[in-house]
C-alpha positions as CSV (number, residue, x, y, z in Angstrom):
1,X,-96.1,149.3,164.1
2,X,-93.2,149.2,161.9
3,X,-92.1,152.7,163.3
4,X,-92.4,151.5,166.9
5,X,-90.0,147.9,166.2
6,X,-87.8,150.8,164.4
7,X,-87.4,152.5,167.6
8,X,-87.0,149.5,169.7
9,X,-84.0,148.1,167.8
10,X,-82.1,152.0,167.5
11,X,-82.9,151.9,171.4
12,X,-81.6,148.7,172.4
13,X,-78.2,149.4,170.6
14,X,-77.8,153.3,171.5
15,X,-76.3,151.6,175.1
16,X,-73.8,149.6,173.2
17,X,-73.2,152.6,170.7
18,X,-72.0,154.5,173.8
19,X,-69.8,152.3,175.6
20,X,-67.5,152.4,172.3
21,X,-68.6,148.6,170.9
22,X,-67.7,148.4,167.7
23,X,-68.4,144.6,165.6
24,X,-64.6,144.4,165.1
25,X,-63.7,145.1,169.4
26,X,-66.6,142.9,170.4
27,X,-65.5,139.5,168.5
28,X,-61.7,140.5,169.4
29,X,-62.9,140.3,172.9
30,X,-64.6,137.5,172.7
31,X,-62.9,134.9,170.8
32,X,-59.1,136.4,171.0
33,X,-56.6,135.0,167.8
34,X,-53.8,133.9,170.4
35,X,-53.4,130.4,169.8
36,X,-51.4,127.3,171.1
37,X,-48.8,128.1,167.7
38,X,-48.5,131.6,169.4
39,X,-47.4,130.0,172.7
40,X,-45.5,127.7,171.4
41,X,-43.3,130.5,169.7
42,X,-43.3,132.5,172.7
43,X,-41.7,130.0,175.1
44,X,-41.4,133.3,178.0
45,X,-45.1,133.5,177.9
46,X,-45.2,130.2,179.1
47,X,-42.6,130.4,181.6
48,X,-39.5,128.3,181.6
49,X,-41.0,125.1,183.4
50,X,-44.3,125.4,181.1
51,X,-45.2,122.2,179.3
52,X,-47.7,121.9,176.3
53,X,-51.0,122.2,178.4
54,X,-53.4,119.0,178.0
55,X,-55.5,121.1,175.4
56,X,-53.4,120.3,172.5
57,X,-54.7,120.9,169.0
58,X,-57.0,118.8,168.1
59,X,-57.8,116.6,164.9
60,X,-59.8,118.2,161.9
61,X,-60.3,117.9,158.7
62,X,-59.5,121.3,156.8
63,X,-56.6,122.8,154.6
64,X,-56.1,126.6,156.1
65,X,-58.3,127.8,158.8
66,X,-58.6,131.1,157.0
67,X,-60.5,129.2,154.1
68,X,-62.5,126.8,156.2
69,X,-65.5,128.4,156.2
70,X,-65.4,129.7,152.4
71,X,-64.7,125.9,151.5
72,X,-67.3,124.6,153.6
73,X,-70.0,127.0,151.9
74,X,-68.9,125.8,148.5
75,X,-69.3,122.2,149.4
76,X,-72.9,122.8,150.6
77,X,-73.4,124.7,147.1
78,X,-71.7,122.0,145.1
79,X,-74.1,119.5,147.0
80,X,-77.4,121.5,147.0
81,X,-78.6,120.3,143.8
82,X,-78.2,122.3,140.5
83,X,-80.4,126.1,140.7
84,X,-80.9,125.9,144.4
85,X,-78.6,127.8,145.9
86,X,-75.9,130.9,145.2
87,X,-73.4,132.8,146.8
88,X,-72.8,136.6,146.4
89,X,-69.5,137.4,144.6
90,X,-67.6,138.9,147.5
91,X,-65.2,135.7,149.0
92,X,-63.5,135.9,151.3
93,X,-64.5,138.9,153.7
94,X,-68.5,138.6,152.8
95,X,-70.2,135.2,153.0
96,X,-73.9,135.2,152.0
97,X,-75.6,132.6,150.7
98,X,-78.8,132.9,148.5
99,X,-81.9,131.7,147.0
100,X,-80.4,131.4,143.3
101,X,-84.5,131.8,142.2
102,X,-85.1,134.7,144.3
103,X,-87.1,137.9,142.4
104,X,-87.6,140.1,145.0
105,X,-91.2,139.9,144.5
106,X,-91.8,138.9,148.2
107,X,-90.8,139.7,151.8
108,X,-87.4,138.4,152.3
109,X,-86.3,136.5,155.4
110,X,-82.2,136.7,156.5
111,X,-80.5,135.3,159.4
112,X,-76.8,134.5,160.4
113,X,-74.4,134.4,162.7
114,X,-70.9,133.1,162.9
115,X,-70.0,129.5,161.1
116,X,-70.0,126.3,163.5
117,X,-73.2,125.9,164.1
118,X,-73.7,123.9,160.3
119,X,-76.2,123.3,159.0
120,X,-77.1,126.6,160.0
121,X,-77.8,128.7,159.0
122,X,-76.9,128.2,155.0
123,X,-78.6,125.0,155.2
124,X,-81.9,126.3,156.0
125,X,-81.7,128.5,152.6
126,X,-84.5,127.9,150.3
127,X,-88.2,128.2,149.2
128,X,-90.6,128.2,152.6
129,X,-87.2,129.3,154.9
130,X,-85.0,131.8,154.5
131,X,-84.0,133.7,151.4
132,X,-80.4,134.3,152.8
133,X,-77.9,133.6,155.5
134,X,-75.3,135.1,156.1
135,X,-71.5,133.9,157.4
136,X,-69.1,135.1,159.8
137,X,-66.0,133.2,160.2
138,X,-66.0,130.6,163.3
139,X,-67.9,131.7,166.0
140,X,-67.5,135.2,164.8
141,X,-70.6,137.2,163.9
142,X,-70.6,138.4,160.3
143,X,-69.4,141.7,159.4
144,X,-71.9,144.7,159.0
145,X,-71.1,145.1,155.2
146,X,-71.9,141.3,155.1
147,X,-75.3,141.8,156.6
148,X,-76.1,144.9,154.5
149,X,-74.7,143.6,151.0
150,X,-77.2,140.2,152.2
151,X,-80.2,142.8,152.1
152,X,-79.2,144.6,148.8
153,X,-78.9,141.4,147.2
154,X,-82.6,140.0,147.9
155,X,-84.4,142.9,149.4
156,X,-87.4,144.5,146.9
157,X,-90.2,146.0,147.8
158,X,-91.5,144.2,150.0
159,X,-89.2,144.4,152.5
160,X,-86.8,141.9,154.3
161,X,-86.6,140.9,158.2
162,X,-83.9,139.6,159.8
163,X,-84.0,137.0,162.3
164,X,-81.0,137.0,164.6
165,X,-79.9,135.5,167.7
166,X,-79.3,137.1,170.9
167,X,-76.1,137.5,171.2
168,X,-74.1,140.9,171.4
169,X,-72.3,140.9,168.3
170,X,-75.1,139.5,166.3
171,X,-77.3,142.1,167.4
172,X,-75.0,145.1,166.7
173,X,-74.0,144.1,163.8
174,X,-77.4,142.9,161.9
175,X,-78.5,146.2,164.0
176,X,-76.2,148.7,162.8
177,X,-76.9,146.5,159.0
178,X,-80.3,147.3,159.5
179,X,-80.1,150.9,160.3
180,X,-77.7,151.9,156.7
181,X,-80.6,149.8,154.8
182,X,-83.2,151.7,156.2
183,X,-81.1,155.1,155.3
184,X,-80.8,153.6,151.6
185,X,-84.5,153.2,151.6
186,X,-84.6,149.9,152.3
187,X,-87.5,148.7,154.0
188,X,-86.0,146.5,157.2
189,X,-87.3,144.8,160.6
190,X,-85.6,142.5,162.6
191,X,-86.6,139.9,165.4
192,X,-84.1,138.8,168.1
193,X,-84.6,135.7,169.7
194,X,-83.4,134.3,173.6
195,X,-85.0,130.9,174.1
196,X,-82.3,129.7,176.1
197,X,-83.0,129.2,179.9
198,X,-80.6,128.0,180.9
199,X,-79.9,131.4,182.9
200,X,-83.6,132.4,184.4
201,X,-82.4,135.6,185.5
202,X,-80.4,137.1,182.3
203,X,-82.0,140.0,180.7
204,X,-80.5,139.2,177.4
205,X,-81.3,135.0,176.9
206,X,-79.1,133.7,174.4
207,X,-80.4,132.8,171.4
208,X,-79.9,129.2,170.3
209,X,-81.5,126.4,168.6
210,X,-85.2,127.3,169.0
211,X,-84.3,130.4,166.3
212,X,-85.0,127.6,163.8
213,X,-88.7,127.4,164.4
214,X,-88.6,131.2,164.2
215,X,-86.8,130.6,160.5
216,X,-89.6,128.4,159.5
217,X,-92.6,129.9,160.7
218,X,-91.5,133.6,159.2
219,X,-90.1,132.3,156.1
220,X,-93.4,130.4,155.4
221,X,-95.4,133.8,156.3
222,X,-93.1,135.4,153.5
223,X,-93.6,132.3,150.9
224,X,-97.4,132.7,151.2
225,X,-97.7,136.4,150.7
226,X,-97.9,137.8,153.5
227,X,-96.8,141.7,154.0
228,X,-93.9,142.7,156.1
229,X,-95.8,143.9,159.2
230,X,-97.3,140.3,159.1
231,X,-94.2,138.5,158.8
232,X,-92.3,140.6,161.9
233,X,-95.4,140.1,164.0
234,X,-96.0,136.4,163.5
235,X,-92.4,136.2,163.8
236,X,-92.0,137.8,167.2
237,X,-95.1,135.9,168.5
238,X,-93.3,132.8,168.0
239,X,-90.2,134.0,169.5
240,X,-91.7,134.6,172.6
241,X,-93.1,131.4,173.1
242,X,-90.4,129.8,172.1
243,X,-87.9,127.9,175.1
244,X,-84.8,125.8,174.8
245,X,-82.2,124.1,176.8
246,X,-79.1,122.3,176.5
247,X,-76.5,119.3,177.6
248,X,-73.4,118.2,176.9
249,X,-70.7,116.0,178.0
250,X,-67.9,118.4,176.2
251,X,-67.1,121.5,175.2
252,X,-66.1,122.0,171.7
253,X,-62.7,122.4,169.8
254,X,-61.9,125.3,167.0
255,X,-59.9,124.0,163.8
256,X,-56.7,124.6,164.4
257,X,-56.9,126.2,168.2
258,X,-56.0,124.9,170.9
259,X,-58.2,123.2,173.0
260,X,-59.4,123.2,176.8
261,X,-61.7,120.5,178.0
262,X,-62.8,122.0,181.5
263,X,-65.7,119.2,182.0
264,X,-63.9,116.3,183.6
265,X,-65.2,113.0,183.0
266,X,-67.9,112.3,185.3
267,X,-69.0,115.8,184.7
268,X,-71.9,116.8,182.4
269,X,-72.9,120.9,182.3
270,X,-76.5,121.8,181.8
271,X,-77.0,124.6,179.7
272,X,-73.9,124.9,177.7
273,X,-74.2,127.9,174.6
274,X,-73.0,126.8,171.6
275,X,-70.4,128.8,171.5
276,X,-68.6,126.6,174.4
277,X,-70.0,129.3,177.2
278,X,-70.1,127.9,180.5
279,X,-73.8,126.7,181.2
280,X,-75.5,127.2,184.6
281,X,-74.4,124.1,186.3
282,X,-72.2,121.2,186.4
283,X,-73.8,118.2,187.3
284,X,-72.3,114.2,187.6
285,X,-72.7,112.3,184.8
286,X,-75.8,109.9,185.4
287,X,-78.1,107.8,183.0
288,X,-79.5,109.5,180.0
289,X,-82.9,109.4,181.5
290,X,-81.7,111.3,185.1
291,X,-80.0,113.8,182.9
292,X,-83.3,114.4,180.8
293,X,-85.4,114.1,183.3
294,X,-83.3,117.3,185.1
295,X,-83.7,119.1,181.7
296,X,-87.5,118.7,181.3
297,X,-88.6,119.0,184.2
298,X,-87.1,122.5,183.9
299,X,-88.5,123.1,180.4
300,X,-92.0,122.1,181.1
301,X,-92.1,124.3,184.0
302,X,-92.2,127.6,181.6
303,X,-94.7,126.1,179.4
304,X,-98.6,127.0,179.0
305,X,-99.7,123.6,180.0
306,X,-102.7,123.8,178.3
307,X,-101.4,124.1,175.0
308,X,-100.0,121.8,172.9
309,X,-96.1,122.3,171.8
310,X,-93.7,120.9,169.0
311,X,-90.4,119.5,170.2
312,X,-87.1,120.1,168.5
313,X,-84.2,117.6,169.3
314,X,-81.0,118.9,168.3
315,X,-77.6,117.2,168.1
316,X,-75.0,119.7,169.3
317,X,-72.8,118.0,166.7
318,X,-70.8,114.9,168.6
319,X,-73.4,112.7,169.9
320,X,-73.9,109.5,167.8
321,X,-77.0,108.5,166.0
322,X,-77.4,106.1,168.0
323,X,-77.3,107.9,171.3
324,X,-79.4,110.8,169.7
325,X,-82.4,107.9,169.6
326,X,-82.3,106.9,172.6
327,X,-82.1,110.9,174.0
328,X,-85.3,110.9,171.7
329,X,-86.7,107.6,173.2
330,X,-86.1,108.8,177.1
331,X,-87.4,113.0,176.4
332,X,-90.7,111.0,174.6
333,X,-91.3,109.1,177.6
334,X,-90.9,111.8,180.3
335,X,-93.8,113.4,181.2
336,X,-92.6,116.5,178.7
337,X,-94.3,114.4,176.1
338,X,-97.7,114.9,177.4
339,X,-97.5,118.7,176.4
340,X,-96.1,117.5,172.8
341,X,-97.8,117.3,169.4
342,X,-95.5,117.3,167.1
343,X,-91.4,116.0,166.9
344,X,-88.7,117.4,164.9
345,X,-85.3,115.4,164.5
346,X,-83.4,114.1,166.0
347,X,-81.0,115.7,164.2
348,X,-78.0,117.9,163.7
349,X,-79.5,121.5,163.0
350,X,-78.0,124.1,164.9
351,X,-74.6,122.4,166.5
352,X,-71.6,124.2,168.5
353,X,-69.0,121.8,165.8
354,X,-68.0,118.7,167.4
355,X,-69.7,119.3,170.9
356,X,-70.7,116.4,172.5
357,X,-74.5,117.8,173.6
358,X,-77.8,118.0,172.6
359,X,-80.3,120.6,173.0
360,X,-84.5,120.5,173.3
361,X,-86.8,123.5,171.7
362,X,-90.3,124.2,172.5
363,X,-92.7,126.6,171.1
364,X,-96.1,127.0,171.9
365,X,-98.8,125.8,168.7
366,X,-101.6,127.2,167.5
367,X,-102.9,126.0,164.3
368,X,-101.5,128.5,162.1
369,X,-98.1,127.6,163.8
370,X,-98.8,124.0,163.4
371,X,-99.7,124.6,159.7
372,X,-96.2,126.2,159.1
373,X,-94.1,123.7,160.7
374,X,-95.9,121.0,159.0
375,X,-95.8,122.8,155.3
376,X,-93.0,121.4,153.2
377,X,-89.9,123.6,152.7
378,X,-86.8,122.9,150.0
379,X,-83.8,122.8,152.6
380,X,-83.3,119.5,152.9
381,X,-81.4,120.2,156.5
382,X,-84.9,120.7,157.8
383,X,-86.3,117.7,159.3
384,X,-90.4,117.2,158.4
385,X,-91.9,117.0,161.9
386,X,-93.9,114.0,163.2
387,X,-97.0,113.3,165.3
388,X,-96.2,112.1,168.6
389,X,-97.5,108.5,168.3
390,X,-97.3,105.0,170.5
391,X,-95.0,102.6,168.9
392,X,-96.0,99.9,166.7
393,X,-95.2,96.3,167.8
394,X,-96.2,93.3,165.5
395,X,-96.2,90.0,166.9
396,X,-93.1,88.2,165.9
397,X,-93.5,85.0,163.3
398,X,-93.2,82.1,164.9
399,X,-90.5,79.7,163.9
400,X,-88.7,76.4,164.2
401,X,-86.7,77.8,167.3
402,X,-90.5,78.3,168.8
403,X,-92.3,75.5,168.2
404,X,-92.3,72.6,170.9
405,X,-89.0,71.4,171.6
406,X,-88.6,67.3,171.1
407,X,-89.1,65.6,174.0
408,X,-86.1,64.6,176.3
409,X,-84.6,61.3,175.6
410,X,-81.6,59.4,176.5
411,X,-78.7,58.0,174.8
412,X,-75.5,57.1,177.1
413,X,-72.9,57.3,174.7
414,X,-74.3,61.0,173.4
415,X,-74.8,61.7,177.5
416,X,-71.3,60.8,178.4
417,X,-69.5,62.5,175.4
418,X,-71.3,65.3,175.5
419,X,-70.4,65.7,178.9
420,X,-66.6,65.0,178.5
421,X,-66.5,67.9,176.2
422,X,-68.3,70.5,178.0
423,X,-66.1,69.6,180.4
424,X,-62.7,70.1,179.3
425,X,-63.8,73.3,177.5
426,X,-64.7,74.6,180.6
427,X,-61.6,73.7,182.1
428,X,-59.1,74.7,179.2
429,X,-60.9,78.3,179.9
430,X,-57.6,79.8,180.8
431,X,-55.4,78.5,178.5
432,X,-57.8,79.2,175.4
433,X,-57.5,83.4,176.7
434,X,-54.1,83.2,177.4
435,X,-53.5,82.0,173.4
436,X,-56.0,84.5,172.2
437,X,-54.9,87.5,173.8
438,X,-51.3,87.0,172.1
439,X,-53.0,87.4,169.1
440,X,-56.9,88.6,169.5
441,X,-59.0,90.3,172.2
442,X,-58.5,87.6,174.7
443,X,-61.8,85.9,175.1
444,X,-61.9,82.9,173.0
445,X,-61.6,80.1,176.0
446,X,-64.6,82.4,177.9
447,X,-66.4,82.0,174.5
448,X,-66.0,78.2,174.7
449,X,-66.7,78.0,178.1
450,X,-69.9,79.5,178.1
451,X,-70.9,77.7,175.5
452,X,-70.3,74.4,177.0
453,X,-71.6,75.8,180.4
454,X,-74.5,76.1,178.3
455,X,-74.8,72.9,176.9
456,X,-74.3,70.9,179.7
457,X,-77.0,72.3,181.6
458,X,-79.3,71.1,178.8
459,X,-78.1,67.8,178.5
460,X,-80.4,66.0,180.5
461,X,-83.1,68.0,178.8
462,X,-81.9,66.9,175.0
463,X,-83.7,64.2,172.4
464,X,-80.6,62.0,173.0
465,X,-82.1,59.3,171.0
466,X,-82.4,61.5,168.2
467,X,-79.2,63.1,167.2
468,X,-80.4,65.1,164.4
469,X,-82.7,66.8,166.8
470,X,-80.0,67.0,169.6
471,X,-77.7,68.6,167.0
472,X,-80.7,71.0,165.8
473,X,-81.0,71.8,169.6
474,X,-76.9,72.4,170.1
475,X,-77.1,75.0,167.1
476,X,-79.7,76.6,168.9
477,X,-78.2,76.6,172.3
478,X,-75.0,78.4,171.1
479,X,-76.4,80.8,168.1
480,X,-78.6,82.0,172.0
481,X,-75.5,81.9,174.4
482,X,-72.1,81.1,172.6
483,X,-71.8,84.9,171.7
484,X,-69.3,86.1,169.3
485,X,-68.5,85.0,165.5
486,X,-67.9,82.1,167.0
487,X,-71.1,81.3,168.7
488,X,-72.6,81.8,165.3
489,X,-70.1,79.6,163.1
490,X,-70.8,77.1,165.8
491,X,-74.5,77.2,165.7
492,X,-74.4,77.2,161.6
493,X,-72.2,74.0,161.8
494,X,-74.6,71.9,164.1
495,X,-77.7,73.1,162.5
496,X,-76.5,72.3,158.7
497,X,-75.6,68.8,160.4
498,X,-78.9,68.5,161.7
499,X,-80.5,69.1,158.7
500,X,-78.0,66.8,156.7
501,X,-79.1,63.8,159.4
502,X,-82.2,64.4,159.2
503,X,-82.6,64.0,155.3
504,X,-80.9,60.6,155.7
505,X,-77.0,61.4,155.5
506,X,-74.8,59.5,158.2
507,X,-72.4,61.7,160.9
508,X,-69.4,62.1,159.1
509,X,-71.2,63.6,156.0
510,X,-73.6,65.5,158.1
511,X,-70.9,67.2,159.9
512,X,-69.2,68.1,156.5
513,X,-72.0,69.5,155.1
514,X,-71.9,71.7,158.3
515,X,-68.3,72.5,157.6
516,X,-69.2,73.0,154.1
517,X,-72.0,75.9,155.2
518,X,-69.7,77.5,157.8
519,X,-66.9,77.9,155.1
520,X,-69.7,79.5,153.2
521,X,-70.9,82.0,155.6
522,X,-67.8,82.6,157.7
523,X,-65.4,83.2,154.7
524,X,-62.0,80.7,156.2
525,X,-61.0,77.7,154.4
526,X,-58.4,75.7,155.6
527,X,-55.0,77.8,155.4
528,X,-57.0,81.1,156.9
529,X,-55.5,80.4,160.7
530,X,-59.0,79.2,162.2
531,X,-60.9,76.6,163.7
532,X,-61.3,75.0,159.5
533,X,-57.6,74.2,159.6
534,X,-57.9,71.7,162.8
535,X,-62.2,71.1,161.5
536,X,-61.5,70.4,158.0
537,X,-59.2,67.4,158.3
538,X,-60.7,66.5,161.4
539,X,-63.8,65.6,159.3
540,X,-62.0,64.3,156.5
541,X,-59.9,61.9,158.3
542,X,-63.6,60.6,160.3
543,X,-64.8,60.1,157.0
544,X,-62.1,57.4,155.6
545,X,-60.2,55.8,158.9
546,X,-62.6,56.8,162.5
547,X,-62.4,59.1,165.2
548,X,-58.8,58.3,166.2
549,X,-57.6,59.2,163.2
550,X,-59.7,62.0,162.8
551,X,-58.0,63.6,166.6
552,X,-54.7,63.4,164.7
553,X,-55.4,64.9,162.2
554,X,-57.3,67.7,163.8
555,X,-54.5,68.2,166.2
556,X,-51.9,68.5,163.5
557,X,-54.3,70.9,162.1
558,X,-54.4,72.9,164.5
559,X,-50.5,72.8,165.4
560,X,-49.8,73.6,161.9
561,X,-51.3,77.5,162.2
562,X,-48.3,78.0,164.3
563,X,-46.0,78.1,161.4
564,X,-48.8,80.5,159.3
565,X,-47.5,83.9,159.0
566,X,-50.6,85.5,158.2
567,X,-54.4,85.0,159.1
568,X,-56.9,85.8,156.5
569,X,-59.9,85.8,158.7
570,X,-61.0,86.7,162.2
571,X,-59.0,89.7,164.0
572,X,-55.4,88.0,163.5
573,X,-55.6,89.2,160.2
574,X,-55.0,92.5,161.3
575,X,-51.7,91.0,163.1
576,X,-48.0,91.0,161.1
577,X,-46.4,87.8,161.1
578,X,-44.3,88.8,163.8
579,X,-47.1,88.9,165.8
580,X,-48.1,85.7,164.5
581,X,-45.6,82.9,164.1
582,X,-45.0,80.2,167.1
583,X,-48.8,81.0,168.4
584,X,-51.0,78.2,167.5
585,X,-54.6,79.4,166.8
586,X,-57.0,79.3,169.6
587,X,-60.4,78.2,168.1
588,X,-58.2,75.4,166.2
589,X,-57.0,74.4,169.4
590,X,-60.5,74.3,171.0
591,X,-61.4,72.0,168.6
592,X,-58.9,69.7,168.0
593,X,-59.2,69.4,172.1
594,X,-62.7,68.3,171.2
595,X,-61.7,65.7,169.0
596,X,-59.9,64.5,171.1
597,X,-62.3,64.4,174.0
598,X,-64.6,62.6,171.6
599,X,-62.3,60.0,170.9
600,X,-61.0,58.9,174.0
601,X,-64.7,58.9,175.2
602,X,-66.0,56.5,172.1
603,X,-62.6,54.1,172.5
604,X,-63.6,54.1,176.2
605,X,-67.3,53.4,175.7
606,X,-66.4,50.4,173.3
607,X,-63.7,49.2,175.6
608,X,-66.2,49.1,178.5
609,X,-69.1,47.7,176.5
610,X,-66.9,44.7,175.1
């Protein structure tokens, strides 16, 4: 059997042999050196009305693109833990990580390819995966004394097998690796993989993230004894039933080369290598549940759907965590998930850099499949896979927010003040943004004014006779609709008044102990440039001298942040005093407006009553 795979491989590159590839042509052809530096220095290659083409550099992090990927290997050794992990003493032209307690005394497992793809394959190095990987430079497949000095180094007895993916330069050159190890008496097999789809018709698939269940199954084979001819055949099994396909918003951007983005912005492109190679189609960018609906129902139509399957979900490299849920939410609702047993990610396992994609990998179980995937490994870049499983909802503790709201009751002064206020918030909606977005995002008087909206369409519905329970019911009504930092200061205020009231304290020291707690929480105290500089001696004036007072002193509060020159809380902060000075601050001005409001209303009520 081992003969016959001998053959297979020495066939399938005699082609290549004869058309003259060489590892060294074949990556010059495919990722060509000429960069937008080049150009730049060349202005005649541009012609002489060229202009710097959108695809400027982009931003990385990295020192010297020729040492990117040697520093990037040394960080994942200097973070592996202590004994873990190794690299072979050949920087910078061979790049081969190890097993640093590797004896040779079992079937080794390599695989590799060109760096980009992180964590693979380095990152899957370890007991129950591989025993080496081995490096190229970006998207470059690793040189044939790379491969072959890989298999010297962890090769006994035994025997080793490489896993590679299908793609030209990976093939020749683990290939032509494979052949000189043999010659040195080395016993060698390697297992190509093409689960991509993508392209139905290709005969050479490419070989993308579904190699990683190939790295697990074989390398557990290897860790539990078994020979060479079991390892290669249970490894090509899987291969075969393995099926992946990808999607991304972007392409992806090479430290320190230039870079093209040919998707526009409504454009997605199913498919995608990760490599940047053009997928099979562009598609318009719709919800994340059209686009995976268009992926799996594609996927499950080559699987056996009467056997169960484990999922991979792989972050190309760009999407955020967040995103990468809800991908896993929307491909775990889709009928896919009827044909899926076990989950693995999502995570970041085999990306294309800082693509913006995601890719999903099926294979085929059987329980001896099932029982590898499941057995733990030491790479901590593998992700242990889960049981498909409903989601767990608890019922939610009820609280004071959900117990039976006091009944409605009237009170005309609390009616008519209440109302006077919601009312000029709403109407100083204008002037509140037009402050704001001189020195914030612009949205404070809509923050207000929704708030008050609010409000006022609960008044008739409040325990008006009860104002510790009508302020209890204000904090709730704008910690629910007030929105912002604001909407939650608010809410804090009126429900540490409430409490104050309700344990016997009058108004004015009810609302201070509100102040007191929103001080507390929010972090401003009177001199920050907030609402506290027009609130604080608003409520200290009510205390000692009445409402009218208490208006003046709030609006001189509130015209004094005019003449701060810096904000130490809220976004002004971020602001220079430039920025700053003359502009009174909105959410001091909303409220000494509501003192105001408050005041006329009382001296009005008392006017009219005597």
């Amino acid at each position: 059997m081992l003969h016959n795979a001998a053959l297979q491989q020495r066939a399938a590159l005699a082609p290549l042999r004869a058309e003259g590839f060489t590892p060294k042509r074949l990556c010059r052809q495919r990722f060509p050196k000429r960069r937008w530096t080049d150009v730049q220095a060349d202005p005649a290659s541009r012609g002489a009305d060229a202009k710097a083409p959108e695809d400027t550099p982009m931003k990385h992090f990295f020192n010297r693109r020729e040492s990117i990927v040697t520093e990037a290997l040394d960080g994942l050794l200097r973070t592996a833990g202590p004994g873990k992990l190794a690299r072979l003493d050949a920087y910078p032209g061979i790049k081969v990580i190890v097993r640093a307690d590797w004896d040779k005394a079992k079937v080794a497992v390599i695989s590799g390819g060109g760096a980009g793809h992180e964590p693979s394959h380095a990152g899957f190095v370890g007991r129950g995966m591989l025993t080496a990987a081995v490096s190229g430079e970006i998207f470059a497949s690793p040189s044939v004394e790379a491969v072959l000095t890989a298999i010297r180094a962890v090769t006994g007895e035994p025997g080793c097998l490489l896993v590679v993916k299908n793609y030209t330069g990976d093939r020749l050159n683990f290939g032509l690796a494979a052949e000189k190890a043999r010659v040195e008496g080395f016993k060698v097999e390697m297992v190509i993989v093409g689960d991509d789809i993508a392209l139905p018709d290709i005969a050479q698939p490419r070989g993308v993230a579904g190699t990683l269940f190939v790295h697990k199954i074989a390398g557990h084979a290897a860790e539990s004894g078994a020979s060479l001819a079991e390892v290669t055949a249970t490894a090509q099994a899987a291969a075969r039933d393995i099926v992946s396909l990808g999607m991304s918003l972007s392409t992806c951007s090479i430290p320190g080369q230039a870079h093209e983005e040919r998707l526009g912005e409504a454009e997605a492109e199913l498919g995608l290598g990760i490599h940047g190679e053009p997928g099979v189609e562009r598609i318009a960018v719709q919800s994340a549940d059209a686009l995976i609906a268009t992926m799996t129902e594609r996927l499950a139509a080559r699987l056996d759907v009467a056997a169960p399957h484990a999922l991979l979900i792989n972050n190309l490299g760009a999407v955020p965590p967040l995103e990468m849920s809800l991908i896993a939410d929307a491909v775990l609702t889709s009928p896919l998930a009827h044909h899926v047993k076990l989950v693995i990610g999502p995570r970041a396992l085999m990306t294309a850099l800082n693509m913006n994609g995601f890719s999903l990998s099926l294979i085929k179980l059987d329980a001896a499949r099932e029982a590898a995937l499941r057995a733990p490994v030491e790479p901590t870049s593998w992700v242990e896979p889960v049981e498909t499983h409903d989601i767990v909802v608890l019922p939610a503790p009820k609280g004071a927010d959900d117990a039976q709201a006091a009944s409605a009751s009237s009170n005309a002064t609390v009616e008519r003040v209440l109302g006077a206020v919601c009312a000029h918030l709403a109407a100083q909606e204008a002037e509140l943004n037009r402050l704001d977005a001189r020195i914030g995002d612009g949205d404070t008087g809509t923050t207000f004014a929704t708030a008050a909206r609010a409000v006022s369409a609960r008044i008739p519905h409040l325990p008006q006779a009860d104002l510790s329970a009508t302020f209890a019911e204000i904090g709730h009504i704008l910690g629910t609709d007030m929105g912002g930092s604001s909407g939650v200061l608010m809410s804090i205020f009126f429900t540490a008044a409430a409490k104050a009231l309700g344990e016997g304290s009058d108004v004015p020291t009810a609302l201070r102990a509100g102040l007191e707690r929103v001080t507390f929480y929010g972090g401003a105290t009177p001199g920050a440039r907030t609402l506290v500089d027009a609130l604080e001696p608003g409520l200290r004036a009510l205390g000692s001298d009445g409402i009218a007072a208490a208006a003046r002193a709030a609006r001189a509060g509130a015209d004094a942040t005019a003449g701060m020159a810096k904000a130490r809380a809220g976004r002004a902060a971020y602001l220079s005093s430039q920025d700053l000075t003359g502009l009174p601050d909105p959410g001091a001005v909303a409220v000494a407006g509501i003192f105001e409001v408050v005041a006329a209303e009382w001296a009005d009520g008392v006017s009219k009553a005597s």
